[in-house]
N, C-alpha and C positions, 0 to 999 in steps of 0.2 A: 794182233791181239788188241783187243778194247784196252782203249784206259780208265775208264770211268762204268758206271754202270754194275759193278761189284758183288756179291754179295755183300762185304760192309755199307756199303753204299746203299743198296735196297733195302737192307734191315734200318739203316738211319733215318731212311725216309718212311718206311713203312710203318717204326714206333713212334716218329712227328706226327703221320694221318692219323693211326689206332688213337695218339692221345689227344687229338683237336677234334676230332667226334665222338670220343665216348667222354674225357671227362672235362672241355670247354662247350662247343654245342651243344651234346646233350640233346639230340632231337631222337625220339626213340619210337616206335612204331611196333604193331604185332604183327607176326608173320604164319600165316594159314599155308601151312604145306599143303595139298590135293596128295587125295589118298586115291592113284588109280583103282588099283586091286580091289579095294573096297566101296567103288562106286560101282553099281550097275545100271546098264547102258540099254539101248533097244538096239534093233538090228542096223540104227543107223550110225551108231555110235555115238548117241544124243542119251542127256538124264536128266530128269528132274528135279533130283536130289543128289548135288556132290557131297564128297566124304573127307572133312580135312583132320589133320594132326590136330593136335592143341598149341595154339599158339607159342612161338618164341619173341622175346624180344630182342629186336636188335637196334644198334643206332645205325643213324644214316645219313645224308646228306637230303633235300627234299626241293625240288622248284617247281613250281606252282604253275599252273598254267592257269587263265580265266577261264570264269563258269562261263558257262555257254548255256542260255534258254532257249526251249522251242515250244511252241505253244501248239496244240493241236486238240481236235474234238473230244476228247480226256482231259485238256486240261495243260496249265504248265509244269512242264519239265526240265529239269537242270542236270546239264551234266560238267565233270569237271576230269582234266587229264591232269595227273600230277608224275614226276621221274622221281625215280629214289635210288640213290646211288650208293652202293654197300660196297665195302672194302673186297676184295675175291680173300686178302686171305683169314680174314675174319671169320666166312663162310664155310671155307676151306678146315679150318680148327673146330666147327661142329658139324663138319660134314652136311652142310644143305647145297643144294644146287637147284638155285632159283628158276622156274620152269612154266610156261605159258599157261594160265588157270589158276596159279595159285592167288590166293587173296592177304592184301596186307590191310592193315587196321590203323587208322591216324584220324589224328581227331574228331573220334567217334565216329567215322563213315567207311565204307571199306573199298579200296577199290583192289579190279581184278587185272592182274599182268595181262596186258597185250602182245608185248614184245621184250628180247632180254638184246643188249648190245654191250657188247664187250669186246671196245675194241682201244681202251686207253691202256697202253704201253707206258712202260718205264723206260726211259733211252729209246724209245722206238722197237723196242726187239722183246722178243718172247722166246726165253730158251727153249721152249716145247717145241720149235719148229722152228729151229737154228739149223742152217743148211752145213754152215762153218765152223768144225770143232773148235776152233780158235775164239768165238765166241758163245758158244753152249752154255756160260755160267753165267751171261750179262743178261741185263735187263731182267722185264717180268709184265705178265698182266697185273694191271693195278686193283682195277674195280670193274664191277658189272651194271649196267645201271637198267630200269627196269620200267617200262612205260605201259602205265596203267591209264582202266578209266571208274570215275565213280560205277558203283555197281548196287543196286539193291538188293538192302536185308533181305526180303523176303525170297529172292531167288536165292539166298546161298544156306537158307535155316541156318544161320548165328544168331545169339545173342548178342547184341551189342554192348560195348563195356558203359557203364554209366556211373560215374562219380567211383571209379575204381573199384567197382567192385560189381561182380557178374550178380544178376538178379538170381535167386533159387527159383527152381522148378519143384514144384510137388508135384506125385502122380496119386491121382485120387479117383478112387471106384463112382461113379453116375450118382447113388445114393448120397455120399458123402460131400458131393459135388457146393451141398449149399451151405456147411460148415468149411469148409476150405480157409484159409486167410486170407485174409484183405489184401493186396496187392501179389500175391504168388501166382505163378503160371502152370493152370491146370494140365493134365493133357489133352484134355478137348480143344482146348487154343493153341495150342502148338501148331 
């Protein structure tokens, strides 16, 4: 039998992590579930237009990787890979389960999950696939973490948040089009 590794033991470590990133850090981010069911696809299994939830927020941990330029007959282009690493049981208590496509939002640019790795254990062990009933209560997975790359607005139709607050959309008839207000986004620009 283990000595260490506990349930007490995971719940003491697990309420140390929940409260050094939600209320010291503080670094917090929007999370764009991908709505399969409601995207449609052609026959290659390709779409033009994905379909996401409305964002949640979550906190996270974040490290930065350098932008990276390429310049090419369009022009330069930057792109940038950032990890973000979310508690599993955090996720686990609003039922998400982070998944290749989905899009997170940080400061103001969005990027898209490439890959999810979840392989930091607690004590090394993960009772879901304990061979040895003698240890089936020890240990835990910790976190998930989740490597993305910058991705463009316009490929994913979001609004981008700005100064906190989401821009309004009017939808207005062709006629109407040139009394509209000053800064709102008609549906011809969309």
């Amino acid at each position: 039998m283990a000595l260490f590794g506990g349930s007490r033991d995971i719940s003491l470590f697990q309420t140390l992590n929940k409260e050094l990133i939600n209320d010291i850090i503080q670094t917090e981010i929007g999370y764009y579930k991908f709505v399969l069911e409601s995207t449609i696809s052609n026959m290659y299994g390709e779409s033009d237009s994905k379909t996401f939830y409305e964002p949640l927020k979550l906190a996270c941990l974040i490290t930065r990787k350098d932008q990276e330029w390429q310049v090419d007959e369009f022009g330069p282009d930057m792109d940038q890979g950032i990890n973000f690493a979310l508690l599993k049981e955090g996720l686990e208590e609003i039922n998400l389960v982070p998944e290749i496509g989905d899009i997170l939002l940080f400061n103001n640019n969005f990027y898209e999950v490439d890959a999810k790795v979840e392989n930091q254990l607690l004590l090394g062990k993960d009772p879901d696939y304990s061979i040895a009933t003698s240890t089936s209560g020890f240990g835990r997975s910790h976190s998930i973490i989740l490597s993305t790359h910058l991705s463009r607005v316009e490929k994913l139709n979001l609004i981008p948040l700005r100064g906190g607050v989401y821009p309004t959309a009017i939808s207005v008839l062709e006629e109407d089009a040139k009394t509209a207000p000053s800064g709102s986004i008609t549906s011809g620009s969309l």
